[in-house]
LORO-391533 format. One record per residue (C-alpha): residue number from 1; residue in three letters; x, y, z. Coordinates in nm, 3 decimals. Example, Ala and Ser with C-alpha at 12.3 -4.5 7.8 and 13.67 -1.06 7.14 Angstrom:
1/ALA/1.230/-0.450/0.780
2/SER/1.367/-0.106/0.714
***
This chain:
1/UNK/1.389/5.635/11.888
2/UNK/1.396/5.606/11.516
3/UNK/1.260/5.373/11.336
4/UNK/1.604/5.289/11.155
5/UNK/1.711/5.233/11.555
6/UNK/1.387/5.042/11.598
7/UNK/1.497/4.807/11.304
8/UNK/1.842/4.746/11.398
9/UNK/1.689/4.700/11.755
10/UNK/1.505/4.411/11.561
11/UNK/1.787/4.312/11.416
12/UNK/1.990/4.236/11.705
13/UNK/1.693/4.068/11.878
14/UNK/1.713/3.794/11.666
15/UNK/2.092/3.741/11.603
16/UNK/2.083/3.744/12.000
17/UNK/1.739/3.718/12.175
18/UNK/1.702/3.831/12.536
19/UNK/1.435/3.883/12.758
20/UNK/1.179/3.605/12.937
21/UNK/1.179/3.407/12.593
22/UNK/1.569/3.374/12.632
23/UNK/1.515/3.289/13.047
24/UNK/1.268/3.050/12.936
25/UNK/1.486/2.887/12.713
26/UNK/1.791/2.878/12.971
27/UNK/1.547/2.722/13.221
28/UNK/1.445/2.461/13.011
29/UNK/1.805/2.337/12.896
30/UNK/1.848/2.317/13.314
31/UNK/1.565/2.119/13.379
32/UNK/1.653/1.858/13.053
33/UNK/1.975/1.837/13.171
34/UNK/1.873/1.735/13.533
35/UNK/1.607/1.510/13.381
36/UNK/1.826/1.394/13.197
37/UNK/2.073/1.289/13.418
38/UNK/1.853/1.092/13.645
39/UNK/1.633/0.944/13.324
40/UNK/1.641/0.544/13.250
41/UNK/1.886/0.445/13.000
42/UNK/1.774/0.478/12.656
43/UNK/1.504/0.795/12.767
44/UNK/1.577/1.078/12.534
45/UNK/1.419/1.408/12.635
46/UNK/1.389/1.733/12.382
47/UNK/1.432/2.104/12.478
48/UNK/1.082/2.101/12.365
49/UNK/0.960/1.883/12.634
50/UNK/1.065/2.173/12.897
51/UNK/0.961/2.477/12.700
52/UNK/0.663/2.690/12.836
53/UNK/0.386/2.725/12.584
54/UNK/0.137/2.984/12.627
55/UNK/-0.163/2.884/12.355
56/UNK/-0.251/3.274/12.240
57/UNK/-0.329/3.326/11.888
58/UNK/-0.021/3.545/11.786
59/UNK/0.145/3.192/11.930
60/UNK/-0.008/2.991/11.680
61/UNK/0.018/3.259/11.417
62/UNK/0.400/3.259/11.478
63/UNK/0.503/3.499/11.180
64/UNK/0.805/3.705/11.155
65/UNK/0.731/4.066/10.997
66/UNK/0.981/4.222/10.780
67/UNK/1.076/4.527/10.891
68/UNK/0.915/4.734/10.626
69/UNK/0.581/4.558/10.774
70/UNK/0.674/4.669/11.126
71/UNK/0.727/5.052/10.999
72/UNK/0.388/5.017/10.879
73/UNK/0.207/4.870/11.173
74/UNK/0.372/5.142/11.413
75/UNK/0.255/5.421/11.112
76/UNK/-0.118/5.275/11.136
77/UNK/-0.103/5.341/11.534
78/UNK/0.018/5.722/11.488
79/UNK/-0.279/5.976/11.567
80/UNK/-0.354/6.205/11.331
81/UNK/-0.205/6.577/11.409
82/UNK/0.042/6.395/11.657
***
C-alpha cells in the first residue's frame, strides 16, 4: 500500500470510523437506550456513561497526527537497506 492510500485510508476512517471503537459505540447507544427506557422520570443518562474506557497512556494522550506526521512515524520504523 502507498502511503497516499494509507492517507486516504486515514481519511475515510474518520469521516466514517469502523472497527471495535465503532461496535463500542453502537453498544453503548443500546444499552442508554434500554436504560433509558426503564430509568425514573427526570434520570438523564449520556452516551458517555456506557462507553468502555481503557486508561492506557495513548488514551489520555488522545492526539490526532496529521498525516504528514504519520508518513514520518512509519519512515522512522523502515530498516535501513530494506
Amino acid at each position: 500500500m502507498s502511503s497516499e492510500e494509507f492517507c486516504e485510508w486515514i481519511a475515510y476512517y474518520e469521516m466514517n470510523p469502523f472497527g471495535p471503537k465503532r461496535d463500542d459505540y453502537h453498544a453503548a447507544l443500546i444499552a442508554k437506550t434500554i436504560a433509558q427506557v426503564n430509568a425514573p422520570k427526570g434520570k438523564v443518562f449520556k452516551l458517555d456513561d456506557f462507553m468502555l474506557s481503557f486508561k492506557t497512556r495513548a488514551a489520555q494522550e488522545d492526539r490526532k497526527m496529521s498525516g504528514d506526521q504519520v508518513l514520518s512515524f512509519f519512515r522512522g520504523m523502515q530498516q535501513p537497506g530494506a
